[in-house]
C-alpha positions in Angstrom: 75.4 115.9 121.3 78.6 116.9 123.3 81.8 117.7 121.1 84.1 114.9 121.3 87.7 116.1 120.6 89.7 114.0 117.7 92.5 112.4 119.5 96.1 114.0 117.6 98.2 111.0 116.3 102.0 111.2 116.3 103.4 111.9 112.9 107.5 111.0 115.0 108.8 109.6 117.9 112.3 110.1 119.5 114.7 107.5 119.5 114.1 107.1 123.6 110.1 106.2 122.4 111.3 103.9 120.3 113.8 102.2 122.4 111.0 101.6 124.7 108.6 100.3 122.4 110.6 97.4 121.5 112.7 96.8 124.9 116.6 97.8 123.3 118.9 100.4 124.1 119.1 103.7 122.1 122.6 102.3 120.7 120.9 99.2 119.0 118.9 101.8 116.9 122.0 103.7 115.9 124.2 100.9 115.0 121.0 99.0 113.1 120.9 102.6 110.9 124.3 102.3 110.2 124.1 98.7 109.1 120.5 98.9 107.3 119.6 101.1 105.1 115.9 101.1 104.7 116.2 103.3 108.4 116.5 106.4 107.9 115.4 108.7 111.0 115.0 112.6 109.8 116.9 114.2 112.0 117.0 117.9 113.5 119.0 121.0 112.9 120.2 119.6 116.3 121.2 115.8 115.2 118.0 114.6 116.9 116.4 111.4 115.3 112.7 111.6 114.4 111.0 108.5 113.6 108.0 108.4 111.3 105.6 104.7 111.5 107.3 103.9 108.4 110.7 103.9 110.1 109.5 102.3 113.1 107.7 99.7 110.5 111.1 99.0 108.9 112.9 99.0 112.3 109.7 96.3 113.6 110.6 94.0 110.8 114.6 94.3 111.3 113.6 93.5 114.6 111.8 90.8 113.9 114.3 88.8 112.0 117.3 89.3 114.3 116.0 89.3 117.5 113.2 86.6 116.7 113.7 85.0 114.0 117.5 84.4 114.9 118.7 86.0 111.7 122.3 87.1 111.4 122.4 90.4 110.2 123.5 89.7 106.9 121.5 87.4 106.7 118.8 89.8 107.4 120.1 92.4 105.1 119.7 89.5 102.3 116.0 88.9 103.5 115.2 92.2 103.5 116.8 93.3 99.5 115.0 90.3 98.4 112.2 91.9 99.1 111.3 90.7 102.5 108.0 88.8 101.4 104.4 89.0 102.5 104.9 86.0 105.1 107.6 87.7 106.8 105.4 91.1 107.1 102.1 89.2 108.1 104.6 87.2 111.0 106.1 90.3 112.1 102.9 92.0 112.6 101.3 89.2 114.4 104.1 88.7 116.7 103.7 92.4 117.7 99.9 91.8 118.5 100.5 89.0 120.4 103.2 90.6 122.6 100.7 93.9 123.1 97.9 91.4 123.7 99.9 89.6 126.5 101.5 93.1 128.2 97.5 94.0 128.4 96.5 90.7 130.1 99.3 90.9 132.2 98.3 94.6 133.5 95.0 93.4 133.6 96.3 90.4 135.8 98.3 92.9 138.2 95.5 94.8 138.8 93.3 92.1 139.9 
């Protein structure tokens, strides 16, 4: 039986990674820490942000609400300290598999 290696998973990401993951400009993800304050990057002895899943969970369902949703972002801010319920989670997290879903049968539709 051949050794199969254990593929490493990402504990952070960089704020460019994230950027690209959801399609917004590095600046959205600075002003969005100032204004929420479940985000909270660690950051290097150099000032660079480091974003663990949890952060890029919060920042998926900040997303979500604003940009989708059509939440202001108070009104998001109120969402979110009244705890944000299941539904919202659960609709946040299908929207995401939908939009990966679609970018994989448009690739697949390119290639063909």
């Amino acid at each position: 039986m051949p050794y199969k290696e254990k593929e490493i998973e990402k504990m952070y990401f960089t704020i460019s990674e994230v950027a690209k993951q959801f399609n917004v400009a590095t600046s959205l993800i600075r002003f969005w820490e100032t204004e929420f304050d479940i985000l909270k990057p660690r950051k290097t002895t150099k000032g660079n942000r480091l974003y663990s899943k949890k952060d890029i969970e919060n920042f998926r369902l900040i997303y979500h609400l604003v940009k989708e949703k059509g939440y202001t972002l108070d009104g998001a801010k109120k969402k979110l300290k009244e705890g944000g319920d299941d539904k919202t989670n659960v609709h946040a997290e299908i929207v995401s598999r939908l939009k990966n879903i679609r970018k994989f049968l448009e690739t697949m539709h390119n290639e063909l």
